[in-house]
DSSP file (Angstrom, degrees, kcal/mol; ACC not computed):
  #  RESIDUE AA STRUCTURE BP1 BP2  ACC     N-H-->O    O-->H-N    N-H-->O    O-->H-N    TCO  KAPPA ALPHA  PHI   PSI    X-CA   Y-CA   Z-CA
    1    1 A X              0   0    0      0, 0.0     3,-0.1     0, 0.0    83,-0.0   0.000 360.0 360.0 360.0 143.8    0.0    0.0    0.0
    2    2 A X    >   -     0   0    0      1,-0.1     3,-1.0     2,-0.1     2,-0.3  -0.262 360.0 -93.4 -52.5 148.5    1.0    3.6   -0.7
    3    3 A X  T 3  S+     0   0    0      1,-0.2    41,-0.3    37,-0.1    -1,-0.1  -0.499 112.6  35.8 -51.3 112.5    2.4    6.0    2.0
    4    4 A X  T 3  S+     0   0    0      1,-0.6    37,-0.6    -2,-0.3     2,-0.3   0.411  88.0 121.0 136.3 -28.3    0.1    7.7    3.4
    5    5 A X    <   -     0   0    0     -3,-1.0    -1,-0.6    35,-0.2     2,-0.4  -0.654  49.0-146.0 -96.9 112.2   -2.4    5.3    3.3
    6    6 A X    >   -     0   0    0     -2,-0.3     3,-2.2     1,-0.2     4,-0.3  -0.719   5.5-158.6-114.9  94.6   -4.6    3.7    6.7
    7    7 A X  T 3> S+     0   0    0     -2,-0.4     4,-1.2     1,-0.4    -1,-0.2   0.707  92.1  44.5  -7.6 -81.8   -5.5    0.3    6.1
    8    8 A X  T 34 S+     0   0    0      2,-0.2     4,-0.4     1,-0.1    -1,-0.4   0.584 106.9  52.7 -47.6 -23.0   -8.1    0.7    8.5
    9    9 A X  T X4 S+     0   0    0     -3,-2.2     3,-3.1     2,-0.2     2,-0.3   0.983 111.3  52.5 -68.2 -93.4   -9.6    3.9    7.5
   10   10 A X  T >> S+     0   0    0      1,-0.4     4,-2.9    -4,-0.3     3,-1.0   0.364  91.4  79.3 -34.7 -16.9   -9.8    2.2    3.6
   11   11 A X  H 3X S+     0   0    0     -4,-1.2     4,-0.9    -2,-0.3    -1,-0.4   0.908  81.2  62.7 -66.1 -65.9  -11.6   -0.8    5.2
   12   12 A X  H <4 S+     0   0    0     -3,-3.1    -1,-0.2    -4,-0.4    -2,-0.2   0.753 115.8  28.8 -50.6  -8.9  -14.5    1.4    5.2
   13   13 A X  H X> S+     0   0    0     -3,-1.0     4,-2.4    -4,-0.2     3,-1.4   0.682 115.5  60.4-101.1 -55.9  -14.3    1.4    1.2
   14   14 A X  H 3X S+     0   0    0     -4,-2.9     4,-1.1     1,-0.3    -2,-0.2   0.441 102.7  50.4 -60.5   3.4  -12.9   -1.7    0.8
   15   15 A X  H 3< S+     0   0    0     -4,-0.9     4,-0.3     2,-0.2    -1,-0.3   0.641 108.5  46.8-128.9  -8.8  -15.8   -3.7    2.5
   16   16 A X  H <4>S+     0   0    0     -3,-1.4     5,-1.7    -5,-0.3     9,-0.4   0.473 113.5  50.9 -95.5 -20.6  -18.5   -2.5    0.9
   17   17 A X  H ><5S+     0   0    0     -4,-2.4     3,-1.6     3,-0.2     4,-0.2   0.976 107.8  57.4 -48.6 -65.8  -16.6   -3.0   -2.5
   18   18 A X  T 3<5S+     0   0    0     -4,-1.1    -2,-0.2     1,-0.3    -1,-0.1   0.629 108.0  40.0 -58.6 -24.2  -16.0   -6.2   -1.5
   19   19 A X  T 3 5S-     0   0    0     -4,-0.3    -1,-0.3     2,-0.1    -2,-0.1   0.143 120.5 -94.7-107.7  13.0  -19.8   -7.5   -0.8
   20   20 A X  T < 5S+     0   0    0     -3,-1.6     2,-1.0     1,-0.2     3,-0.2   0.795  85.2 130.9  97.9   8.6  -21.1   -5.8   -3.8
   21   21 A X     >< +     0   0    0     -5,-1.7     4,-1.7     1,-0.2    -1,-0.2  -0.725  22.9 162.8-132.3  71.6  -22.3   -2.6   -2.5
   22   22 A X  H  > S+     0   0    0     -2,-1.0     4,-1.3     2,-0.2    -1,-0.2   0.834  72.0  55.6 -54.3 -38.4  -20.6   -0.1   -5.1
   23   23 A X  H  > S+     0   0    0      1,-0.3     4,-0.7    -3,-0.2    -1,-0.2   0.786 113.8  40.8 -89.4  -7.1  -22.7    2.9   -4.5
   24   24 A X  H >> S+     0   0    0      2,-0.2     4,-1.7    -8,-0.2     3,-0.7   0.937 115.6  50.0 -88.9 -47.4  -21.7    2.8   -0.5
   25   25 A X  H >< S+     0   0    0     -4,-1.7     3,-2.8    -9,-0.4     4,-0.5   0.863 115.0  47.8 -75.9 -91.3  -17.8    1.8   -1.2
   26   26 A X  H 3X S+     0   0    0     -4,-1.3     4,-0.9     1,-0.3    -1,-0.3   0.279 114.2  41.9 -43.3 -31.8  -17.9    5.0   -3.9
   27   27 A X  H <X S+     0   0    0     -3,-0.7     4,-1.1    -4,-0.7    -1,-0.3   0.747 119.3  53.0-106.4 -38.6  -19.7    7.8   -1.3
   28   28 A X  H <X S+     0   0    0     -3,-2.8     4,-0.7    -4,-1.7    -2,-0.2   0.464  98.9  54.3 -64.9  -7.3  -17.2    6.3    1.3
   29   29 A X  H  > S+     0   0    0     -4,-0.5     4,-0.6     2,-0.2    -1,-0.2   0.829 112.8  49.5 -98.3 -25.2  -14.2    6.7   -0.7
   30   30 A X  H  < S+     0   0    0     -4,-0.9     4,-0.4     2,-0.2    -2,-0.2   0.705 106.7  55.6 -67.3 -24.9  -15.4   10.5   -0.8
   31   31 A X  H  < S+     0   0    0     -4,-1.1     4,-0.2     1,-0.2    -1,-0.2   0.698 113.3  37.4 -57.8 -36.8  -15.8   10.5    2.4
   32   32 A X  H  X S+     0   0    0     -4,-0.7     4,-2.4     2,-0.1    -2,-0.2   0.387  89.8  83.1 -69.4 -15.6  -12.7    9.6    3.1
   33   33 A X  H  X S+     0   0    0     -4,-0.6     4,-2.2     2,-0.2     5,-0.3   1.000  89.6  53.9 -73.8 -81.5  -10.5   11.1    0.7
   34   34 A X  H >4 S+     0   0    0     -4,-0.4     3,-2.6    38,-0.3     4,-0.4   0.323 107.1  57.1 -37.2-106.2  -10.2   14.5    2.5
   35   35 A X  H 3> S+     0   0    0      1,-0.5     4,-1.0     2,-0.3     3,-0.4   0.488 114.3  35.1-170.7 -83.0   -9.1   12.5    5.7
   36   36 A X  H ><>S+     0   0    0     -4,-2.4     3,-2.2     1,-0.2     5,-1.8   0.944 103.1  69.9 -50.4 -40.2   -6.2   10.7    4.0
   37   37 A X  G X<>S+     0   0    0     -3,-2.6     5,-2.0    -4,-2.2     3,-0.7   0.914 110.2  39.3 -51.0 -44.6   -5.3   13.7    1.8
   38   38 A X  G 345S+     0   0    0     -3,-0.4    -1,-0.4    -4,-0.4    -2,-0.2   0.218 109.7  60.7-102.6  20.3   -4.1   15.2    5.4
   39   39 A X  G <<5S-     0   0    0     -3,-2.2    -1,-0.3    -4,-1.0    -2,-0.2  -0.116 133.4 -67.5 -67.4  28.3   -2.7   12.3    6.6
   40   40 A X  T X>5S+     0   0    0     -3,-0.7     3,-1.0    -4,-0.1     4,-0.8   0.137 102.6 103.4 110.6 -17.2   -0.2   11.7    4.1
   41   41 A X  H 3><S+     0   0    0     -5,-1.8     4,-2.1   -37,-0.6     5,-0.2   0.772  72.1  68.0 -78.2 -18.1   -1.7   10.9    0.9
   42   42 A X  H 3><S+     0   0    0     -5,-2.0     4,-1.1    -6,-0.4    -1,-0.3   0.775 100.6  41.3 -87.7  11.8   -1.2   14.0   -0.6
   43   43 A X  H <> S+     0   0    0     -3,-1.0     4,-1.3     2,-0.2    -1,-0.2   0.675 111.4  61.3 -96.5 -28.7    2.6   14.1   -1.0
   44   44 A X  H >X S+     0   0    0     -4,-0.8     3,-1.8   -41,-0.3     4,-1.3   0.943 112.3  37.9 -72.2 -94.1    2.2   10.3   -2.1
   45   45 A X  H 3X S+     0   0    0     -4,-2.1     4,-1.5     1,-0.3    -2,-0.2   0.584 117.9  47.5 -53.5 -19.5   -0.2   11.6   -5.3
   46   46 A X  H 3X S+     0   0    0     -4,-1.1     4,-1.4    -5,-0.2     5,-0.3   0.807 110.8  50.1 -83.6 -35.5    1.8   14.7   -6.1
   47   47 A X  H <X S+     0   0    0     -3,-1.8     4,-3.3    -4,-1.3     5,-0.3   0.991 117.0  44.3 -43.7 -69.3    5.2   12.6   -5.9
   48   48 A X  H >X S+     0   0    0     -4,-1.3     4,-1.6     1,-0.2     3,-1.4   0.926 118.1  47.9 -42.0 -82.1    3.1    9.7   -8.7
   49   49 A X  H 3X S+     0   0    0     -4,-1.5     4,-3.3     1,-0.2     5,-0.4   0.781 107.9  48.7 -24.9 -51.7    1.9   12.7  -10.7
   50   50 A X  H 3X S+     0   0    0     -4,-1.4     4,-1.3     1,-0.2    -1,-0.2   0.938 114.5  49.3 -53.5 -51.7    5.1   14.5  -10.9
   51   51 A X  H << S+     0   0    0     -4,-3.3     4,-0.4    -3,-1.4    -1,-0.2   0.687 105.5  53.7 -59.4 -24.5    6.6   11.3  -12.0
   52   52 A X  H >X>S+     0   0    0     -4,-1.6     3,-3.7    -5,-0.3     5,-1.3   0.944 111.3  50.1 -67.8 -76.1    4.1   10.6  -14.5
   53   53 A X  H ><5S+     0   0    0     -4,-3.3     3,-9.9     1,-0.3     4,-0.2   0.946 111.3  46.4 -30.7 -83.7    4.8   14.2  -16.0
   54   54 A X  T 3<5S+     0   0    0     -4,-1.3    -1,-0.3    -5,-0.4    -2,-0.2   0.733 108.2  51.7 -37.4 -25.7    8.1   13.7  -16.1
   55   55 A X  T <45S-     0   0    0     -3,-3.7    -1,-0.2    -4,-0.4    -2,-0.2   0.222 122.4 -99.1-102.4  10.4    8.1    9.9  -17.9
   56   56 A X  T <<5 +     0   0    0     -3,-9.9     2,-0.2    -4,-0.7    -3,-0.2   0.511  61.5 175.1 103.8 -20.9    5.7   11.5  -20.6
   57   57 A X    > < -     0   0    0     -5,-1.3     3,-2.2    -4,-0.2     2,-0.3  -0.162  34.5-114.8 -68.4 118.3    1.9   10.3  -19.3
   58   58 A X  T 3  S+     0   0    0      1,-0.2    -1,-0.2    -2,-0.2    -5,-0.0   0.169  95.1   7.7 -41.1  91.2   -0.7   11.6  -21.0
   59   59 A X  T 3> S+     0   0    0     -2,-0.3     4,-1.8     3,-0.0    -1,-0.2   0.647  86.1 121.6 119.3   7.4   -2.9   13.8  -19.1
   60   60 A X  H <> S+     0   0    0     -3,-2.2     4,-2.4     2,-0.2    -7,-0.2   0.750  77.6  49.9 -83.6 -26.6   -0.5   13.9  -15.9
   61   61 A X  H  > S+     0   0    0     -4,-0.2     4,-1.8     2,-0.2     5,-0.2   0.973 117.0  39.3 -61.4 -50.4   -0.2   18.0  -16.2
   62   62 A X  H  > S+     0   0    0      1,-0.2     4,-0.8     2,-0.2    -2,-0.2   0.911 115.5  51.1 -67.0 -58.2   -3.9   18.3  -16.5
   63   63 A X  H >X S+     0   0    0     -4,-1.8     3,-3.4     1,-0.2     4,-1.1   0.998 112.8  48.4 -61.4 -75.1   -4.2   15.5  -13.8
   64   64 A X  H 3X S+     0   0    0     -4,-2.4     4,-1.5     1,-0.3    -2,-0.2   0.883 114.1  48.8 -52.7 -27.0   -1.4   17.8  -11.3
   65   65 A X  H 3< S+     0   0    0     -4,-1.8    -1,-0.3     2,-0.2    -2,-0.2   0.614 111.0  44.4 -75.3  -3.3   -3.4   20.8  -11.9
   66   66 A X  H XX S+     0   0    0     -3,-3.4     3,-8.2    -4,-0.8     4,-1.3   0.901 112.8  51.5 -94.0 -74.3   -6.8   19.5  -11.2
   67   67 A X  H 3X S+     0   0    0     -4,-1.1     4,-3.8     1,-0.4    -2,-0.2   0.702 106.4  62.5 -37.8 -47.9   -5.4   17.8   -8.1
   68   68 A X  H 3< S+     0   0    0     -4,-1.5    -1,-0.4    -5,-0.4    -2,-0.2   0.500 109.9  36.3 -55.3 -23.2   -3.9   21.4   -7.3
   69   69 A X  H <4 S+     0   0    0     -3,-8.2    -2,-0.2     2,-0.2    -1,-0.2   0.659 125.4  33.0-123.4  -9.4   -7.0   22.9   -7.0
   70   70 A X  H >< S-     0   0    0     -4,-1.3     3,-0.6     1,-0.3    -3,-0.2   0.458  73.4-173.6 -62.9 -31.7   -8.9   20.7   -5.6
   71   71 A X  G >< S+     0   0    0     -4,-3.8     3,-1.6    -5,-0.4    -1,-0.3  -0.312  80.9   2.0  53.9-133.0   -6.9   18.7   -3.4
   72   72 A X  G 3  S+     0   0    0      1,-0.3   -38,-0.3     5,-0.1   -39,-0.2   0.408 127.8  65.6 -75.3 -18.7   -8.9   15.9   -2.0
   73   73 A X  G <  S+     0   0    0     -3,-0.6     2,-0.4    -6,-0.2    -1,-0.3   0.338  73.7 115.0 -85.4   6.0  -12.0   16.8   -4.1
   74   74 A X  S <> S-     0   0    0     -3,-1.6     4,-1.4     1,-0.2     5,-0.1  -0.722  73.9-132.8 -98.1 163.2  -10.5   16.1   -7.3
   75   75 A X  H  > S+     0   0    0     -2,-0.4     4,-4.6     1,-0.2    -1,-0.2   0.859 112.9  58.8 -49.1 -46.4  -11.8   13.2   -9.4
   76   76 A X  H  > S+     0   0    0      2,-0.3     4,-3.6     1,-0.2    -1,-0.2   0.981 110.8  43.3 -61.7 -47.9   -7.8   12.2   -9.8
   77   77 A X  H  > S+     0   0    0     -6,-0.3     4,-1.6     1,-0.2    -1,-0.2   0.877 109.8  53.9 -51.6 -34.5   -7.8   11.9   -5.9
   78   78 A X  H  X S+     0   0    0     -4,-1.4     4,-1.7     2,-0.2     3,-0.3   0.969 111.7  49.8 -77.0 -53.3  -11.4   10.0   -5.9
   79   79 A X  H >X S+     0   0    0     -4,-4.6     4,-1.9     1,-0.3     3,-1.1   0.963 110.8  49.1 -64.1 -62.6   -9.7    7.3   -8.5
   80   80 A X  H 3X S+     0   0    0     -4,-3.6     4,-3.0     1,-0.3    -1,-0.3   0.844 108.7  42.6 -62.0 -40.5   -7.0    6.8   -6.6
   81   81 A X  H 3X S+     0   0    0     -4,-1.6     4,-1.5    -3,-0.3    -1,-0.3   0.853 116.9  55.9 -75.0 -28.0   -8.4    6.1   -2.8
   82   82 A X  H <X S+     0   0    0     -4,-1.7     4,-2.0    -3,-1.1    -2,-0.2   0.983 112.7  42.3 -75.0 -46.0  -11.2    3.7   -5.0
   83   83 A X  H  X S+     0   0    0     -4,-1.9     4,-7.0     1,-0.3     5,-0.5   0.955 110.4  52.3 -39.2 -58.1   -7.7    1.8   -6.6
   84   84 A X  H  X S+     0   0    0     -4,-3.0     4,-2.4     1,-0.2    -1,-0.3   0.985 118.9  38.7 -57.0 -50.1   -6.0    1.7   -3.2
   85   85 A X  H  X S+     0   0    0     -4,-1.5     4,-1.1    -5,-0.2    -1,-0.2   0.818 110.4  54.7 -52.0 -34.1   -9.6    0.0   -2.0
   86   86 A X  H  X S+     0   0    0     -4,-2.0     4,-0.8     2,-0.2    -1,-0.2   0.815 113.3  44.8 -91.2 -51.0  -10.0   -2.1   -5.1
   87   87 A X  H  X S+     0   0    0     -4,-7.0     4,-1.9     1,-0.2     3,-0.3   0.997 106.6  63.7 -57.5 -49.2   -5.8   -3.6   -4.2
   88   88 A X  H  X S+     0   0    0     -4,-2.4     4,-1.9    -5,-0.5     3,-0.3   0.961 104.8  43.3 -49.8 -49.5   -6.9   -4.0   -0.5
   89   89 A X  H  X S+     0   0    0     -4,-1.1     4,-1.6     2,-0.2    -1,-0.3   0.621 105.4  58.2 -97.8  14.9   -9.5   -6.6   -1.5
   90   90 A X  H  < S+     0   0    0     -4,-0.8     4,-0.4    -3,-0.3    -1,-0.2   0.727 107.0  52.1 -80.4 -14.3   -7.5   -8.2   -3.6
   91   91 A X  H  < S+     0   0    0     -4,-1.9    -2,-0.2    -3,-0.3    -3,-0.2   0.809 111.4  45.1 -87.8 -36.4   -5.4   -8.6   -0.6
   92   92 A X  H  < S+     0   0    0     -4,-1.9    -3,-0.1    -5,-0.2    -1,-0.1   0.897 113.4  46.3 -94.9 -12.5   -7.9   -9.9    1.3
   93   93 A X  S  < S+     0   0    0     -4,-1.6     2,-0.4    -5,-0.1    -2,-0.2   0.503  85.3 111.8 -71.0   6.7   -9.3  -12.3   -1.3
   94   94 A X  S    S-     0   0    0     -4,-0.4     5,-0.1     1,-0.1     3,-0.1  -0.434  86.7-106.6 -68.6 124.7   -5.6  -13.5   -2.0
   95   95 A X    >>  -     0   0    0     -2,-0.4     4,-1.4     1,-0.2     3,-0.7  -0.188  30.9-120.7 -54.4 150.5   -5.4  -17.2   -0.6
   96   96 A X  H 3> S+     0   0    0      1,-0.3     4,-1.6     2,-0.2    -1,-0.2   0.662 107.9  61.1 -87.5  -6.5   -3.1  -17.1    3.0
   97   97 A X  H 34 S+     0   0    0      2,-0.2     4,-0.3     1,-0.2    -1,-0.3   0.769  98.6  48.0 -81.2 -13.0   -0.7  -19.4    1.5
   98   98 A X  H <4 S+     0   0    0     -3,-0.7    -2,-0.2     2,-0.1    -1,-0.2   0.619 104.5  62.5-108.1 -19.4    0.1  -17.5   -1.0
   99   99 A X  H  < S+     0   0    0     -4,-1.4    -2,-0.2     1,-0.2    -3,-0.1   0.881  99.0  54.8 -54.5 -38.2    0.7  -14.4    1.3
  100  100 A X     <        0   0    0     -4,-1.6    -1,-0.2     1,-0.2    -2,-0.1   0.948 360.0 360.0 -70.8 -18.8    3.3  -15.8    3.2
  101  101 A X              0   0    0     -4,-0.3    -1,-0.2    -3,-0.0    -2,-0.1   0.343 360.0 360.0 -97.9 360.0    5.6  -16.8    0.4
């Protein structure tokens, strides 16, 4: 998981993803967003972006400016805290045998 990022906090997206109950994981991931953005996340998405820019990805200026004026309200911000949710239950549907290894 990214820096920045509280497993437990993202449990509140990630568990309503997981059972099928998109339009509660999606109003929770807004709900949340502002919360991580000041606990670390936003230094984590301005790092990615920047890096993006810089290796050429389409739409990563437009993406750092949105992000810039929005913060934790931008769309870019909302995709990302649903991703980080969308890895988390892959993590917890991931078999435990294949975690330790």
């Amino acid at each position: 998981m990214a820096a920045g990022v509280c497993l437990p906090c993202l449990t509140f997206v990630a568990f309503p993803l997981d059972s099928g109950d998109e339009p509660r994981a999606r109003r929770e991931a807004r709900k949340l967003a502002p919360d991580l953005w000041a606990e670390g996340l936003e230094l984590t998405v301005l790092v990615a972006l920047e890096t993006a820019k810089r290796d050429g990805v389409g739409g990563a200026v437009e993406a750092i400016d949105d992000v810039q004026q929005r913060g934790p309200r931008s769309p870019v911000v909302q995709a990302i805290v649903w991703r980080l949710a969308e890895q988390l239950v892959e993590d917890i549907r991931r078999p435990q045998s294949r975690m330790r290894h």
